[in-house]
mmCIF entry with sequence, helices, sheets and N, C-alpha, C, O atoms, coordinates in Angstrom:
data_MODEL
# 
_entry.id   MODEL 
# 
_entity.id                         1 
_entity.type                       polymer 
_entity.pdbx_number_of_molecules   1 
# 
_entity_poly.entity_id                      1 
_entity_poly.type                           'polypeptide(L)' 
_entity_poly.nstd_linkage                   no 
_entity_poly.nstd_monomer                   no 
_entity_poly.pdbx_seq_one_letter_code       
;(UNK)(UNK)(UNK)(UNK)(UNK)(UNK)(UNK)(UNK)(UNK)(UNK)(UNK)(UNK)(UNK)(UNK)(UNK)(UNK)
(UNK)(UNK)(UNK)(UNK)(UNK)(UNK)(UNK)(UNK)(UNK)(UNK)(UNK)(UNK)
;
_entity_poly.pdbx_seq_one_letter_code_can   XXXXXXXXXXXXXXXXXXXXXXXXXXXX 
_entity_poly.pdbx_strand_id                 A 
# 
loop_
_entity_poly_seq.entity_id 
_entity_poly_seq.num 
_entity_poly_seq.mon_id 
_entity_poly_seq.hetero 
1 1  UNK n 
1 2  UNK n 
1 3  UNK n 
1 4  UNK n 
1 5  UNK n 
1 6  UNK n 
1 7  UNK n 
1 8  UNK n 
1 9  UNK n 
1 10 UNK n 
1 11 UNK n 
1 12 UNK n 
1 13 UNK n 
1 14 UNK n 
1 15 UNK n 
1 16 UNK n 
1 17 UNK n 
1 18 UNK n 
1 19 UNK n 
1 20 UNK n 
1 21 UNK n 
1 22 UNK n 
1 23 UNK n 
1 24 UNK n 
1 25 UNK n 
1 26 UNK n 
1 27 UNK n 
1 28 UNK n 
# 
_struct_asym.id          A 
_struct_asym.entity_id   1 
# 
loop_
_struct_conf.conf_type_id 
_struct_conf.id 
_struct_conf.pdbx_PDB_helix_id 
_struct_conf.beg_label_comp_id 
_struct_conf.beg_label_asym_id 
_struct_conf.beg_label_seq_id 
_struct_conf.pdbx_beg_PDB_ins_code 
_struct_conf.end_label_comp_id 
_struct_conf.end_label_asym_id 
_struct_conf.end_label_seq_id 
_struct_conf.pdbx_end_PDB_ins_code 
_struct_conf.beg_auth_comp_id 
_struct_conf.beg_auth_asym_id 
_struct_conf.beg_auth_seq_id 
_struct_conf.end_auth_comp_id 
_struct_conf.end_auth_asym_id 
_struct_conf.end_auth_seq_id 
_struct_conf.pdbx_PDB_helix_class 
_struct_conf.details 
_struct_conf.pdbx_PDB_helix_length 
HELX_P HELX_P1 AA1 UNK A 11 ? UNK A 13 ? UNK A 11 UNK A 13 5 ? 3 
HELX_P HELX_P2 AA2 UNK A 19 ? UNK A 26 ? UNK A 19 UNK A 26 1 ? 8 
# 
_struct_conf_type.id          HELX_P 
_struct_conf_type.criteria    ? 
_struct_conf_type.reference   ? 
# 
_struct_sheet.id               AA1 
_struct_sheet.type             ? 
_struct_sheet.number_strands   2 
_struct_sheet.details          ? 
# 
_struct_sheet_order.sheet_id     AA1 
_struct_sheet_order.range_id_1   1 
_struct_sheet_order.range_id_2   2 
_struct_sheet_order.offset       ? 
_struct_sheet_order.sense        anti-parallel 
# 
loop_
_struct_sheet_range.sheet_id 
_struct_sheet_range.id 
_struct_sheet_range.beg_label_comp_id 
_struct_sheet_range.beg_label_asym_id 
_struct_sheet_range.beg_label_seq_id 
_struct_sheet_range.pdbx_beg_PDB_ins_code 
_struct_sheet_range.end_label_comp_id 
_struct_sheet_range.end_label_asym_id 
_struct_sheet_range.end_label_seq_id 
_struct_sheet_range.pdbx_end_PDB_ins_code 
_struct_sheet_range.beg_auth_comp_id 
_struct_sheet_range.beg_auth_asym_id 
_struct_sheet_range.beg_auth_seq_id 
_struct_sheet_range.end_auth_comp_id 
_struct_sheet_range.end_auth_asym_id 
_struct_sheet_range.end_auth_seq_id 
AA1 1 UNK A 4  ? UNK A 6  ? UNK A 4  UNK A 6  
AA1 2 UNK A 14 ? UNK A 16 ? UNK A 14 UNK A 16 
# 
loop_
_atom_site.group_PDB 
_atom_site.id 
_atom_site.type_symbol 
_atom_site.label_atom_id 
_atom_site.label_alt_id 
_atom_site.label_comp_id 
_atom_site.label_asym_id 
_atom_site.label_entity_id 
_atom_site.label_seq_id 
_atom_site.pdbx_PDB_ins_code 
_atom_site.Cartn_x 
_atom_site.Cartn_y 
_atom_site.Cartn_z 
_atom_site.occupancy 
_atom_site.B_iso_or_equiv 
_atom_site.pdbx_formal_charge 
_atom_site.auth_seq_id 
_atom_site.auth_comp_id 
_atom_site.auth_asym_id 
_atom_site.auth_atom_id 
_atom_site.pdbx_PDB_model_num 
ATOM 1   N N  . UNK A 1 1  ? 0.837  -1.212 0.000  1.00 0.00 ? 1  UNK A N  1 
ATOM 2   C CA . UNK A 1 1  ? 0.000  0.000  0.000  1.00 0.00 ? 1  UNK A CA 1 
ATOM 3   C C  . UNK A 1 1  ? 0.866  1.253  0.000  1.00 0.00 ? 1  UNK A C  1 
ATOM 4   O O  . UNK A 1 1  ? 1.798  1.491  0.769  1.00 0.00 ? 1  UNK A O  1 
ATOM 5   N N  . UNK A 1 2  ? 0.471  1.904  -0.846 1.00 0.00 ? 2  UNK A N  1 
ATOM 6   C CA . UNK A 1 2  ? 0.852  4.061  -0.844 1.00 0.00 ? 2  UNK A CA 1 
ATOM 7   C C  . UNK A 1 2  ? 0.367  3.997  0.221  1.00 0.00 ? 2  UNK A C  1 
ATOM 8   O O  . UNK A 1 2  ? -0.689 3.404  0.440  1.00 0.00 ? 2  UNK A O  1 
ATOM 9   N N  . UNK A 1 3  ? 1.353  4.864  1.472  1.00 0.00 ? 3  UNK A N  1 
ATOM 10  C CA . UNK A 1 3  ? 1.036  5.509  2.098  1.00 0.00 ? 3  UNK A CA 1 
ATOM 11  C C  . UNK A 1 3  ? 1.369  7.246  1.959  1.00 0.00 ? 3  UNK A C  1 
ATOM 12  O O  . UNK A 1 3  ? 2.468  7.542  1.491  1.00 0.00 ? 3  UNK A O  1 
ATOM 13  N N  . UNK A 1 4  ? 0.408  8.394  2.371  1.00 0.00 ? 4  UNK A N  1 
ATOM 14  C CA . UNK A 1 4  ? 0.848  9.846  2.273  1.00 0.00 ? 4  UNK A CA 1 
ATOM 15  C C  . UNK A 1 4  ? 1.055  10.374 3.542  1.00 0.00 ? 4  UNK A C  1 
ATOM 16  O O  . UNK A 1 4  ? 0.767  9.954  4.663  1.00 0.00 ? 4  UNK A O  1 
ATOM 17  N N  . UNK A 1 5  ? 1.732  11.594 3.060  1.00 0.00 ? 5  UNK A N  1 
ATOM 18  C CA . UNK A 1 5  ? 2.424  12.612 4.066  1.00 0.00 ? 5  UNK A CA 1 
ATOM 19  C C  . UNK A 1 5  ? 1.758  14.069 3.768  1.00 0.00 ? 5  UNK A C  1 
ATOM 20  O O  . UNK A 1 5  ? 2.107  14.954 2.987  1.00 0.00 ? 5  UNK A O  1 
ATOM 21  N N  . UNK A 1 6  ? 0.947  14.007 4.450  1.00 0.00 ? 6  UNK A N  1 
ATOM 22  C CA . UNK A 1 6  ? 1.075  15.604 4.125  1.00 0.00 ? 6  UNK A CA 1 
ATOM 23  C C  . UNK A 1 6  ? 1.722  16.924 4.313  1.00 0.00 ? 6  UNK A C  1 
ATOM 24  O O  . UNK A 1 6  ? 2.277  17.196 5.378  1.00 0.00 ? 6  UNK A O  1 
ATOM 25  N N  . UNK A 1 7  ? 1.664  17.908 3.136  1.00 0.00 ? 7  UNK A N  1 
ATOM 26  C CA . UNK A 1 7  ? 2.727  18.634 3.870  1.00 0.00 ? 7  UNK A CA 1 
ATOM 27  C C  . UNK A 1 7  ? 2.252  19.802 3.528  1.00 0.00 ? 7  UNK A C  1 
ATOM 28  O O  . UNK A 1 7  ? 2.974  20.679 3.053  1.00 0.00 ? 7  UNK A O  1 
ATOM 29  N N  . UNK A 1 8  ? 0.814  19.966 3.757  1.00 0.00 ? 8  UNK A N  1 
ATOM 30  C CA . UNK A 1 8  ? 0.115  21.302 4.349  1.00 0.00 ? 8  UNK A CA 1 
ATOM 31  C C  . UNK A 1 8  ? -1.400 20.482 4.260  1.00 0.00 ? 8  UNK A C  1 
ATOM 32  O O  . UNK A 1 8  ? -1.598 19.269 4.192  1.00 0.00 ? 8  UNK A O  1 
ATOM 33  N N  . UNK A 1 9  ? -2.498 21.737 4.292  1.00 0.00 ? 9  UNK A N  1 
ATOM 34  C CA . UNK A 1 9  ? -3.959 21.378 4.954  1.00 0.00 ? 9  UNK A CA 1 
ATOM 35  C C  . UNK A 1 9  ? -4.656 21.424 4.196  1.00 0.00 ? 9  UNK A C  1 
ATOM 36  O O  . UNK A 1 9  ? -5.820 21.704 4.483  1.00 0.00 ? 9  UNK A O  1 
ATOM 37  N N  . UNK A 1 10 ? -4.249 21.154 2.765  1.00 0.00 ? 10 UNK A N  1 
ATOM 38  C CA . UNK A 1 10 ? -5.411 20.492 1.443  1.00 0.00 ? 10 UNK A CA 1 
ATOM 39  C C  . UNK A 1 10 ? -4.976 19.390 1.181  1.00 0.00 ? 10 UNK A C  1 
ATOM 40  O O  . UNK A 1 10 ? -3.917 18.963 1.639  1.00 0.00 ? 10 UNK A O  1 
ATOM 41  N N  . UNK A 1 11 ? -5.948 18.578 0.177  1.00 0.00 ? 11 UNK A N  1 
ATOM 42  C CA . UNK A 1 11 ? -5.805 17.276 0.303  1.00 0.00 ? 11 UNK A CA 1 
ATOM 43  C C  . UNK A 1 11 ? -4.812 16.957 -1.105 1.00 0.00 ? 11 UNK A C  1 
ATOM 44  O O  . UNK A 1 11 ? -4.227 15.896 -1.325 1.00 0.00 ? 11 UNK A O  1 
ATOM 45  N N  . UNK A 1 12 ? -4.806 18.082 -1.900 1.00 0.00 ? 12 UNK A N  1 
ATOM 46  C CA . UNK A 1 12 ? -3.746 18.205 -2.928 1.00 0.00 ? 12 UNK A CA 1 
ATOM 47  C C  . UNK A 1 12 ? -2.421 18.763 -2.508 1.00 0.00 ? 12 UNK A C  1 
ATOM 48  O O  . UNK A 1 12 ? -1.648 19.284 -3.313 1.00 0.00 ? 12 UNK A O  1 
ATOM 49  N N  . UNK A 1 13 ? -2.174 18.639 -1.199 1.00 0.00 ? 13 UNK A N  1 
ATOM 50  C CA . UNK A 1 13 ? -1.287 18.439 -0.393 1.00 0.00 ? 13 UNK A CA 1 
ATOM 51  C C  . UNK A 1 13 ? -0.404 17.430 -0.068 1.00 0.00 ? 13 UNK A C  1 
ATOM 52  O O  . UNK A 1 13 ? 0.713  17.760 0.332  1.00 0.00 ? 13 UNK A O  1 
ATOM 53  N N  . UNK A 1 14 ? -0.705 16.208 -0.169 1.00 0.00 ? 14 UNK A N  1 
ATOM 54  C CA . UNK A 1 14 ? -0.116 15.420 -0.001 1.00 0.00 ? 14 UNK A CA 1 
ATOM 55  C C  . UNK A 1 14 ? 0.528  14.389 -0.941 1.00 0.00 ? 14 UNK A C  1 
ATOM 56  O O  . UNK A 1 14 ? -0.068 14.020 -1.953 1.00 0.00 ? 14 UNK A O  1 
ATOM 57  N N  . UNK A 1 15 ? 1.553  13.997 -0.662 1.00 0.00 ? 15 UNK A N  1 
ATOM 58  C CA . UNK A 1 15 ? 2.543  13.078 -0.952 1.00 0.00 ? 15 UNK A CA 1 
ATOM 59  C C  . UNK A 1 15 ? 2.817  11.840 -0.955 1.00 0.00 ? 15 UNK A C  1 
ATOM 60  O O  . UNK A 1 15 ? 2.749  11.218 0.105  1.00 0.00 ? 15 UNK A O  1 
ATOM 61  N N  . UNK A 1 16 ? 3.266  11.068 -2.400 1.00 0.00 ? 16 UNK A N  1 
ATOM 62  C CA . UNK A 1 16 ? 3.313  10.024 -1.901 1.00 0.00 ? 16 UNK A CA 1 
ATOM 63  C C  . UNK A 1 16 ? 4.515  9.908  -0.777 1.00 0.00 ? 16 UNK A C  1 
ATOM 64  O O  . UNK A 1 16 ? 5.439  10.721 -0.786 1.00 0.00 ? 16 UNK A O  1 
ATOM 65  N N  . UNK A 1 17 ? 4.432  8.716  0.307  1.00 0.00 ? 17 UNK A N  1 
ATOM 66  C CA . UNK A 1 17 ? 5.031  8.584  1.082  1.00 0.00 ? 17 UNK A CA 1 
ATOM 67  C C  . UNK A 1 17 ? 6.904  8.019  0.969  1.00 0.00 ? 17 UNK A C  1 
ATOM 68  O O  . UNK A 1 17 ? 7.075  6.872  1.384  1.00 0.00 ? 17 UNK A O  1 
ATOM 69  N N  . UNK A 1 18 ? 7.578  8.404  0.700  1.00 0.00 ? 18 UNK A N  1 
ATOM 70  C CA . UNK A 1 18 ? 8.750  8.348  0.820  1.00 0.00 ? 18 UNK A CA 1 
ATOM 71  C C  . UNK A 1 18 ? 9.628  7.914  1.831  1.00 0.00 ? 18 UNK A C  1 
ATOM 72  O O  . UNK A 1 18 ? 10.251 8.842  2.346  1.00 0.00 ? 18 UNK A O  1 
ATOM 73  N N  . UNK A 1 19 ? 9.889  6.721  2.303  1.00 0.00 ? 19 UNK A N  1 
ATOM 74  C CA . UNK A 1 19 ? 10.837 7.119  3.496  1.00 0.00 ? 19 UNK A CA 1 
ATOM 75  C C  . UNK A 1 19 ? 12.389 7.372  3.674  1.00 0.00 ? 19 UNK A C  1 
ATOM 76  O O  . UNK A 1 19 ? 12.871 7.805  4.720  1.00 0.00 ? 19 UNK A O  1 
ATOM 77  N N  . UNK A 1 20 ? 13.090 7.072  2.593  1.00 0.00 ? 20 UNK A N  1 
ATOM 78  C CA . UNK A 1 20 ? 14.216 7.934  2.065  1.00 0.00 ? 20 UNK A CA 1 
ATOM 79  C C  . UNK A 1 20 ? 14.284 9.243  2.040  1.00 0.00 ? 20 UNK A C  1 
ATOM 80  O O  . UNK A 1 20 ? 15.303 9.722  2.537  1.00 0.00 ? 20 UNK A O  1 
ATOM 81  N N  . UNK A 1 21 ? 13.359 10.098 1.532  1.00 0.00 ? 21 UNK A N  1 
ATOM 82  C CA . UNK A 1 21 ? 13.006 11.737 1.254  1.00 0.00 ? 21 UNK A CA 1 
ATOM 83  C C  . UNK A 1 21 ? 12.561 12.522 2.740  1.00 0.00 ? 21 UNK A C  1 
ATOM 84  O O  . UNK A 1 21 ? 12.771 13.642 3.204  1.00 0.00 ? 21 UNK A O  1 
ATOM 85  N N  . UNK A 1 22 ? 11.789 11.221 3.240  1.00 0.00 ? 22 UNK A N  1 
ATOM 86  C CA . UNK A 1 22 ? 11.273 11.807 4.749  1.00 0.00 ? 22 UNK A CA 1 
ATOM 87  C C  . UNK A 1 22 ? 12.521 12.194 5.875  1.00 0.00 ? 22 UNK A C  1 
ATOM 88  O O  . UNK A 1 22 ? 12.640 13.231 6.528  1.00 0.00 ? 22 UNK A O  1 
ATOM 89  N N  . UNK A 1 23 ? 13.367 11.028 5.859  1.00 0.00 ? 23 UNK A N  1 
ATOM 90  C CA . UNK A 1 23 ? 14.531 10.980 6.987  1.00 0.00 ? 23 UNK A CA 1 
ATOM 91  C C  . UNK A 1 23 ? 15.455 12.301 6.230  1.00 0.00 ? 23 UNK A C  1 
ATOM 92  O O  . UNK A 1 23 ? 15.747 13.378 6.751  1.00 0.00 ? 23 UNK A O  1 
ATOM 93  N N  . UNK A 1 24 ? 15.733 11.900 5.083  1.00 0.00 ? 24 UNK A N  1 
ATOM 94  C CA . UNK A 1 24 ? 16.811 12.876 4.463  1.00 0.00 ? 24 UNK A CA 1 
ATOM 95  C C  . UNK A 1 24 ? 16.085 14.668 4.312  1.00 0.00 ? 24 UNK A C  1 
ATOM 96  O O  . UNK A 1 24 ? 16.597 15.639 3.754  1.00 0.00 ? 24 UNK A O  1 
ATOM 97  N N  . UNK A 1 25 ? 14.732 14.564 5.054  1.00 0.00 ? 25 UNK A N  1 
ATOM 98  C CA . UNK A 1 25 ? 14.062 16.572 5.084  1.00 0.00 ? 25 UNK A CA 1 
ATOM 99  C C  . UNK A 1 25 ? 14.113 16.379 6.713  1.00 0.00 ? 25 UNK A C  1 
ATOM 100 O O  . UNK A 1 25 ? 13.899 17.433 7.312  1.00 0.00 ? 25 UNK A O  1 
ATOM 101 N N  . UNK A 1 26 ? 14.316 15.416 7.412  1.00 0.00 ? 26 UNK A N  1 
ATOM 102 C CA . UNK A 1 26 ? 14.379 15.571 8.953  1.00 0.00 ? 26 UNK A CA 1 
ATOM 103 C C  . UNK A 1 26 ? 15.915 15.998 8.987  1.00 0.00 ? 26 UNK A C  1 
ATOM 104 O O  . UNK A 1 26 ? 16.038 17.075 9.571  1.00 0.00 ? 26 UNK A O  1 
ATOM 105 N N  . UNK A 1 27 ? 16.895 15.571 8.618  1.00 0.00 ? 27 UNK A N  1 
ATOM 106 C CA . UNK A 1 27 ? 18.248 16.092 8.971  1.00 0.00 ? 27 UNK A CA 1 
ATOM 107 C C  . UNK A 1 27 ? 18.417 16.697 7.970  1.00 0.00 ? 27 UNK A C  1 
ATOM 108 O O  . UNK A 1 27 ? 19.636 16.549 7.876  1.00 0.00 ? 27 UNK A O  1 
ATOM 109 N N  . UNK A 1 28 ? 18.003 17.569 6.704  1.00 0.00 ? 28 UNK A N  1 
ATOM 110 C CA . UNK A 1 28 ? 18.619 18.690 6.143  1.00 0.00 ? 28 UNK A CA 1 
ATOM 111 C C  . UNK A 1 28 ? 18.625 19.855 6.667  1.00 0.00 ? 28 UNK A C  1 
ATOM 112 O O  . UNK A 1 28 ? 19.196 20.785 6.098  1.00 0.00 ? 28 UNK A O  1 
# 
């Protein structure tokens, strides 16, 4: 399953879920 991330408060907001892209925008 796609899971999303959103990354503001519309629903054309969100992302597919990445978890490479996720860890690597937590420590940039």
């Amino acid at each position: 399953p796609v899971r999303y991330v959103g990354v503001g408060e519309k629903a054309g907001d969100l992302l597919p879920f990445d978890p490479k892209e996720f860890v690597d925008s937590l420590f940039a």
